[in-house]
N, C-alpha and C positions, 0 to 999 in steps of 0.2 A: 504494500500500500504506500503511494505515495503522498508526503503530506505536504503542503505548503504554509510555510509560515512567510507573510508578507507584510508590509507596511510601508511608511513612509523611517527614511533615517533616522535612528533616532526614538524610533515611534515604542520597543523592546523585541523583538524578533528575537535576538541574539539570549536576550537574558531569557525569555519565556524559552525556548528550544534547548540549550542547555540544562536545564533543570528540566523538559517534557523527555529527552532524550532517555534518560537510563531509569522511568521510569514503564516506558511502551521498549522498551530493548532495542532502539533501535539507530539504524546508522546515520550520519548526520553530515549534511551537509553546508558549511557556511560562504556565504556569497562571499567575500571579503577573502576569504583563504583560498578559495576554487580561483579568485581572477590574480590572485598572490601567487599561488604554482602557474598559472598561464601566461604572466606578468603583461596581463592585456586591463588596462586601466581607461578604455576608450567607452565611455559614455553618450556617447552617438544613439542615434536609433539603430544603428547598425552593430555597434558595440552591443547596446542591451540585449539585441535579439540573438547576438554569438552567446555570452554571457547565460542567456536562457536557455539555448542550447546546450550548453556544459551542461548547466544544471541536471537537464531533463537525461541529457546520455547518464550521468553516474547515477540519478535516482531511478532511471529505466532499470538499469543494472541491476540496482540492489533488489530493487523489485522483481525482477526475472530471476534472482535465487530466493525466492521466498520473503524477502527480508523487508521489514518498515523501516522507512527510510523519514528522516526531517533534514527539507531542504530552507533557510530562512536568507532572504534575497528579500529584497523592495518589489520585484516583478511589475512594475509601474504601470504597467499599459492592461488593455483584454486581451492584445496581438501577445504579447510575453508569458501572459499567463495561459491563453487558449495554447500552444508552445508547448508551455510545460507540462500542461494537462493532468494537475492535481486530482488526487482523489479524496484527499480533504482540503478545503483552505480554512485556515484561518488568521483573519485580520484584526492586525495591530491596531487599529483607529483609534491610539491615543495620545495624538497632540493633532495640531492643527497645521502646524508647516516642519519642515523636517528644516536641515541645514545645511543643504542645496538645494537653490532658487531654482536651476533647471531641472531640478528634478519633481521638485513641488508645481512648474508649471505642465508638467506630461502626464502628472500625477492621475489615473483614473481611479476612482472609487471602484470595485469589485460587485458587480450584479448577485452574483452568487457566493455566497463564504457556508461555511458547515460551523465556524466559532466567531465569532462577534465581538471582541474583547474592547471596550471603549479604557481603563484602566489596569495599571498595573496593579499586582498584589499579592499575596504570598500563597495564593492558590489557585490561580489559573492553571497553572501546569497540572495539580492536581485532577480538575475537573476535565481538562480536554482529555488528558492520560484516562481516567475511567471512561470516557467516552468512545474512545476510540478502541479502545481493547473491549468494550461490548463490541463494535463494531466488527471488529474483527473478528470475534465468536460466531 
């Protein structure tokens, strides 16, 4: 299963997936370290859609050997997330502007999410973790 943790910069992607990770067993993918071994720092629209790409190949992956996968990326657009093609999302929606301007102006809100998180706090990870391991039962 592949899960999408997204948001705007800033928004906690990073901190909520960390802490969701070793609760669901599963492998983890961070945007930030994926374009660190690629050393592809191009934020283009053509950037973000490579970018999206990585993503979806190493989460294909784990997902083709059984395994839950958390991948946590901004995925800004519907073009980067249809791309990715999450089997959960869940969005960060808690701040109003991240800290890039061009990224808050591409910024699309998400149609569809599976977790809805408007704040941080010491139990989100808990709540989507039982959710998604029902799910997976």
């Amino acid at each position: 299963m592949k899960i999408l943790v997204m948001g705007l910069p800033g928004s906690g992607k990073t901190y909520l997936a960390e802490r969701l990770v070793p609760l669901i067993k599963a492998a983890w993918y961070n945007a930030d370290k994926v374009r660190h071994m690629a050393n592809d720092w191009d934020f283009s629209d053509e950037g973000r859609h490579r970018q999206s790409n990585r993503m979806r190949t190493f989460a294909d992956f784990e997902k083709s050997h059984g395994r839950l996968v958390v991948c946590d990326f901004v995925c800004p657009t519907e073009a980067t997330r249809e791309n990715f093609d999450a089997d959960i999302v869940v969005w960060m929606d808690t701040i109003e502007e991240g800290r890039y301007e061009d990224t808050n102006k591409l910024f699309q809100s998400p149609k569809k999410v599976d977790f809805y998180i408007t704040e941080w706090n010491e139990h989100n990870h808990d709540d989507v973790a039982k959710m998604i391991l029902q799910w997976e039962k």
